[in-house]
Each structure stands twice: as C-alpha cells, then as structure tokens.
Residue, then its C-alpha position, 0 to 999 in steps of 0.5 A: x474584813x468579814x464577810x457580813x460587812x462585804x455583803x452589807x456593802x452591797x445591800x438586800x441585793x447581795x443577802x438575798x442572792x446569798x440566801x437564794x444560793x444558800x438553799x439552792x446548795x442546802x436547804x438548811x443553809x439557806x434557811x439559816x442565812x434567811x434567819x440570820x438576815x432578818x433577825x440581824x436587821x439587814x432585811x428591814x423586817x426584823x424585830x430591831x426598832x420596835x416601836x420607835x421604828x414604826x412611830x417614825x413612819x407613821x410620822x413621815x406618812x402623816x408629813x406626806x399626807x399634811x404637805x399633799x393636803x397643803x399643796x391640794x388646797x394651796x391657793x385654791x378657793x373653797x368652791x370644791x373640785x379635785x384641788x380645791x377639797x372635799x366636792x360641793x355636795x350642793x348644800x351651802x350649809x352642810x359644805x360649811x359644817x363639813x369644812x368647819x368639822x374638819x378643820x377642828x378634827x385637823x386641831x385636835x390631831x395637831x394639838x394630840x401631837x403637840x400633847x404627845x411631844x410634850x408627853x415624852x419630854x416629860x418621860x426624858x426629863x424624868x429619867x435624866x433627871x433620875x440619872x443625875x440624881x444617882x451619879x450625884x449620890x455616887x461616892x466622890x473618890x476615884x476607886x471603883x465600887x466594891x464588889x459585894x460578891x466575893x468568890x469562896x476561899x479555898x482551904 
C-alpha cells in the first residue's frame, strides 16, 4: 500500500503532521509535502472542483438559510418579535410593504433558481445530445479507426 493511501486513511491530521515533520527535518521537504497536499486536494483547499465546488456550497448554505427562516417563521404570527420575522417598526402599512417586498424578492430568488436548473438542463441536453450524434455517425464495423498519422519509413 502506498504511503499517500496510508495517510489518506488517517486524514488532514496525518498530512498535517507530515508536513509539520517535514520542514522541521528540511524546509524544502516540508514545503513540498505542503504543496503536494494542497495541489492533490487532500487539504480542501486546492484548485480541484472549481466552480462546481463552490456552487454546491453555496446551495448547501442557501438550504441552511431557507430551512432556519422556515423554522423562525413556522407557526409564529406576523406580529414581529425574535421568531415571528423582521421586528414591527411601529408602521402597519410600512411592515406590510416590507413583508409584501420580501416575499416577492423570496419568488424571484426561487424562480432565478428554477430558471438556472432548467438552464443547465438545457446545456446537458445539448451536449448529450451532440454525443449521440457523433457515436451514431461513427462507422458500424468493428475495427478501430485508422490512424491518419503514419510513422516515416526508413531506407
């Protein structure tokens, strides 16, 4: 078993560790396990999942914040308060625009969302599409594709 699966068992704990180790035997060693970690992606910090890794926290976050609002305003009246919302500011009318603002912000945000699914949908569609249109155009036999480079012959 290699040493990098070993130390993945363990976790951040045993890199860490190993880097600690690392430059306290040789800087240089120790700045290339700390470079080695965090361009491999075992630290959580590296440059692997990009987008995709940041979009999925931002929707775990945006579930936190829907499923916290929901259990402050579950059963609670509309009269303000810590549970109850956004404190009365004394103003009926002004408390209902507020109110009445918010929620249509809240559809917006949730219709943006659905929009934004149904965007990359779309995009999969497409390019599964695409994929199936290049398979089905392939040749049918069996043999592999000929190659269009051939190597020079010698004399």
């Amino acid at each position: 078993m290699p040493i990098t699966a070993k130390l993945d068992e363990f976790g951040k704990p045993a890199w860490i560790a190993l880097t600690v180790l690392g430059f306290m035997v040789f800087w240089p060693l120790g700045l290339c396990i700390l470079a080695f970690s965090i361009g491999s992606g075992r630290m959580g910090c590296g440059f692997r999942g990009g987008h995709d890794r940041w979009q999925h926290k931002m929707e775990r976050m945006q579930h936190k914040m829907d499923w916290m609002r929901s259990r402050m305003n579950g059963g609670a009246s509309n009269a303000g308060g810590f549970w109850g919302g956004a404190p009365t500011s004394g103003n009926r009318a002004f408390d209902e625009y507020r109110n009445e603002t918010l929620k249509r912000l809240e559809d917006e945000q949730r219709e943006f969302r659905e929009f934004l699914e149904r965007l990359r949908f779309a995009k999969d569609k497409t390019e599964f599409d695409a994929f199936m249109n290049e398979r089905r155009d392939r040749p049918a036999d069996n043999q592999p594709p000929q190659q269009s480079w051939q190597p020079p012959q010698q004399n």
